[in-house]
C-alpha positions in Angstrom: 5.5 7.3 -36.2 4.3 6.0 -39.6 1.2 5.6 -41.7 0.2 2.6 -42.3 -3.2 3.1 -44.4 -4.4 6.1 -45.8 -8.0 6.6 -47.1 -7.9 8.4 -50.7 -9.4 12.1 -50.6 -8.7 15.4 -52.4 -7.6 17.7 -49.5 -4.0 18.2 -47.8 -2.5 19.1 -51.3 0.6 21.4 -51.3 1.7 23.5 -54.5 5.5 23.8 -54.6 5.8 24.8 -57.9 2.8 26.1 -60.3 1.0 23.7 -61.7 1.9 21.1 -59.9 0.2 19.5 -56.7 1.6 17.3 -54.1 0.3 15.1 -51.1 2.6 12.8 -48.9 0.0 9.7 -48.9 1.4 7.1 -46.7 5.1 6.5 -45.5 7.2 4.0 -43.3 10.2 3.5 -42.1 12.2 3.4 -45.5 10.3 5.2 -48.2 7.1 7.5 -48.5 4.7 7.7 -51.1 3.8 10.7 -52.7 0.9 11.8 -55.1 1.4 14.4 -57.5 -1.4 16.1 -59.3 0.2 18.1 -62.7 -1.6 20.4 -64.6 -1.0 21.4 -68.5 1.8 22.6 -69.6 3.2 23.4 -66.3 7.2 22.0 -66.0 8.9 20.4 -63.7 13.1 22.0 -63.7 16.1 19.9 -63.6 17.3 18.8 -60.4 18.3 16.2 -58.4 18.1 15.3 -54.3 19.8 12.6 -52.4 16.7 9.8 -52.9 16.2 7.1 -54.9 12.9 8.1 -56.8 10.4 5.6 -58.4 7.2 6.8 -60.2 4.1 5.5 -62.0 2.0 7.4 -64.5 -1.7 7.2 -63.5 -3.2 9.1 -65.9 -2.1 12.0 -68.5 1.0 12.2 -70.4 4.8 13.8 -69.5 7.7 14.2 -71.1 10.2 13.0 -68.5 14.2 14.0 -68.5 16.4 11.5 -66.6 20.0 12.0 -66.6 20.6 12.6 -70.7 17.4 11.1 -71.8 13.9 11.8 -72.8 10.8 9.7 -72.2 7.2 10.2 -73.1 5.6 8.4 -70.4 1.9 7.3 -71.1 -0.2 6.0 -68.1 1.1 2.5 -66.8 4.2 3.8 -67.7 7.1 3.4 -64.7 10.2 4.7 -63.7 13.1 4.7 -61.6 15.6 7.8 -60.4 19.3 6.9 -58.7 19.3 9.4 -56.1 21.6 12.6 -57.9 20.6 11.9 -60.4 19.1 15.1 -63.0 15.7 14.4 -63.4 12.7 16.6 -64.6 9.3 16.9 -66.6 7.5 18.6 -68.7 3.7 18.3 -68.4 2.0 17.6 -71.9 -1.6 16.4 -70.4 -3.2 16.9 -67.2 -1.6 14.5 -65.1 -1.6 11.7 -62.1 1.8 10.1 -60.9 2.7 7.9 -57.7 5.9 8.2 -56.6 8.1 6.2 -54.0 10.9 8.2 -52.3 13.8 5.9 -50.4 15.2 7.1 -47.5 11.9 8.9 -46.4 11.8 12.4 -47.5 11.5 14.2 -44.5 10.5 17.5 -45.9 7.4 16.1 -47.5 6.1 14.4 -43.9 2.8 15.6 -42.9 3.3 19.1 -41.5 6.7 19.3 -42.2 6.5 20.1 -46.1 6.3 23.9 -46.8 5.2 25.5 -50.1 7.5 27.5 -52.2 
């Protein structure tokens, strides 16, 4: 089954890594959208995963690493990942980003995503 709308709130948020905040927000058949909430100075490792990833800055400010380059994203700032492809961040503001995962990630559906 899929989501089709999903009212905004601030519960049902997941912390993976310190710092850093998730919540699966809606999803379909081909792609999910996820919200991540990233605190100060908190960093997001290298690594890569077998989805395409695209991402918009909401508000804050990161440092993103994709394959061998660097970008200071600002908010309105957007970006796509080729799925295995080295990615990662480092957090220079509190932080708000949107991001699009294609196929759907199935370890961040509702109830299946875990915290590490």
């Amino acid at each position: 089954m899929t989501i089709a709308f999903n009212r905004h709130d601030e519960t049902g948020y997941i912390s993976p890594l310190a710092g850093i905040r998730q919540k699966t927000v809606v999803y379909g058949e081909r792609t999910l959208m996820t919200r991540f909430h990233l605190d100060k100075g908190s960093d997001l490792p290298l690594h890569s995963h077998p989805y395409e990833q695209t991402g918009c800055l909401i508000s804050g400010r990161l440092r993103l690493t994709i394959g061998a380059e660097q970008y200071d994203a600002c908010p309105g700032d957007a970006w796509n990942i080729a799925a295995g492809l080295d990615h990662g961040a480092e957090i220079i503001e509190d932080s708000i980003a949107l991001e699009v995962f294609s196929p759907v990630r199935e370890d961040y559906l509702p109830g299946r995503n875990r915290e590490k």
